[in-house]
C-alpha positions in Angstrom: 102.0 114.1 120.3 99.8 116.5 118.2 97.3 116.0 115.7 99.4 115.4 112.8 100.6 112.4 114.3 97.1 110.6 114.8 96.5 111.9 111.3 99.7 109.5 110.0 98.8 107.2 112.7 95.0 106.4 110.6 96.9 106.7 107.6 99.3 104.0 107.9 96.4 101.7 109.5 94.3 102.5 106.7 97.5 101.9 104.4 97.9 98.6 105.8 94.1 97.8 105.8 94.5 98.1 102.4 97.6 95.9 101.9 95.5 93.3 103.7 92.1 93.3 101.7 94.7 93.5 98.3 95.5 89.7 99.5 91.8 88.7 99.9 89.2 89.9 97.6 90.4 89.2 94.0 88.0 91.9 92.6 89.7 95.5 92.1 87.1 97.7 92.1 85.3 95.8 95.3 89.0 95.8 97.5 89.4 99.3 96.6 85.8 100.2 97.9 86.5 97.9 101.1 89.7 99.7 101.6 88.1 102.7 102.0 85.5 101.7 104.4 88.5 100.0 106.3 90.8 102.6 106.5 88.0 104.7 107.4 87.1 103.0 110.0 90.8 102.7 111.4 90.1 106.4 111.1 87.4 106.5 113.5 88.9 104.4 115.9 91.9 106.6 115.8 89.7 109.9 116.5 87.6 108.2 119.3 91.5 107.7 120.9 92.9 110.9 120.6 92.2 114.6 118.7 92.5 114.6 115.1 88.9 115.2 113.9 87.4 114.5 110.7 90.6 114.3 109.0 91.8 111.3 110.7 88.9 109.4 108.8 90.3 110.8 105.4 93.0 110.2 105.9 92.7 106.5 107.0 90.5 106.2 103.7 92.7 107.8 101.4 95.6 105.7 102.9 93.8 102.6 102.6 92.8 103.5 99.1 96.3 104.6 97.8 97.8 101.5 100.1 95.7 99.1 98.0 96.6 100.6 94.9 99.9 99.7 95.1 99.8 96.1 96.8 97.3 95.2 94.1 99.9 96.0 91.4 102.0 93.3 93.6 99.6 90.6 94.0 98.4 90.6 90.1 102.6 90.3 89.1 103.3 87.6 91.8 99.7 85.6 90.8 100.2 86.3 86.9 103.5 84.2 87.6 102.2 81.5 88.9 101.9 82.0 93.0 99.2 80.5 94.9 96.3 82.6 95.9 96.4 81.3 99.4 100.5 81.7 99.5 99.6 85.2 98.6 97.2 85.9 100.7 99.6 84.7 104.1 102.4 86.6 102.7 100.2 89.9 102.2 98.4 89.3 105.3 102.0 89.4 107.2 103.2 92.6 105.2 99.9 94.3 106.4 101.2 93.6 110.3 104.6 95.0 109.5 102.6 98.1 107.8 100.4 98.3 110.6 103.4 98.1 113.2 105.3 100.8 111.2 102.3 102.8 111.0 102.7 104.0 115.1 106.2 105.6 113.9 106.1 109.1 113.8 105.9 110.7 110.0 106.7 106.9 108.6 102.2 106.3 108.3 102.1 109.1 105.4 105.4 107.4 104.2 104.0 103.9 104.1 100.6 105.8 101.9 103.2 106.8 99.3 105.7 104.7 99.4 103.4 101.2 98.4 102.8 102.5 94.9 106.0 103.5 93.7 107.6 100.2 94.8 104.6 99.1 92.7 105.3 101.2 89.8 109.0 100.3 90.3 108.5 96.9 90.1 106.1 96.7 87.2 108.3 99.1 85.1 111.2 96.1 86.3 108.8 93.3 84.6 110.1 91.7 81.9 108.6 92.2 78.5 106.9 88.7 76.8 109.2 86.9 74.2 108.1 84.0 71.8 110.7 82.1 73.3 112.2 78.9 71.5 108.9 78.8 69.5 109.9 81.1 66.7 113.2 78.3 66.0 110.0 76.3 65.5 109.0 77.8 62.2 110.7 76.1 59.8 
């Protein structure tokens, strides 16, 4: 396999690195900067295994860091209606394994970096829009 491969390889760990601190740490700006430091150091561990270079830390950063964008997107819908924050974090935590197992597929690692937030944007565009409900009969 060439370079590109490890490349996509770091990205779709660092994608699913990110999937997986989207779960755990409720603060945005804190699991986007532990993202990157996670897919970066997926990155590393993918360059110390095979050629890549630099850009196998990058891109396991960037990966992480777009990867978190869009499972973030997921977890604030699914907690905003009423999940669990441990139910969310198991069921993000087991997405991140299928991301990571996906990941060693060739081409599918830059796939998974792109393809987490449009399902995110897809299904926030989907949400539906807030209604008063039966309390507007209540005016009377």
């Amino acid at each position: 396999m060439g370079a590109w491969y490890w490349i996509g390889v770091a990205v779709g760990l660092g994608a699913a690195a990110g999937v997986f601190l989207s779960g755990l740490v409720r603060i945005p700006p804190l699991t986007l900067a532990l993202a990157a430091a996670a897919g970066a150091a997926a990155g590393v561990g993918v360059r110390a295994w095979q050629p890549g270079g630099w850009v196998d830390v990058v891109g396991g950063a960037i990966g992480a860091t777009i990867g978190a964008l869009g499972a973030l997107q997921i977890v604030r819908g699914a907690l905003r209606r009423g999940g669990t924050r441990g139910g969310m974090a198991v069921l993000v935590a087991g997405a991140a394994v299928g991301v990571a197992g996906l990941a060693w597929a060739p081409v599918v690692g830059y796939l998974e970096a792109f393809a987490l937030p449009a399902l995110a944007a897809r299904l926030h565009r989907r949400q539906p829009e807030r209604y008063a409900g039966l309390r507007t009969l209540a005016r009377d």
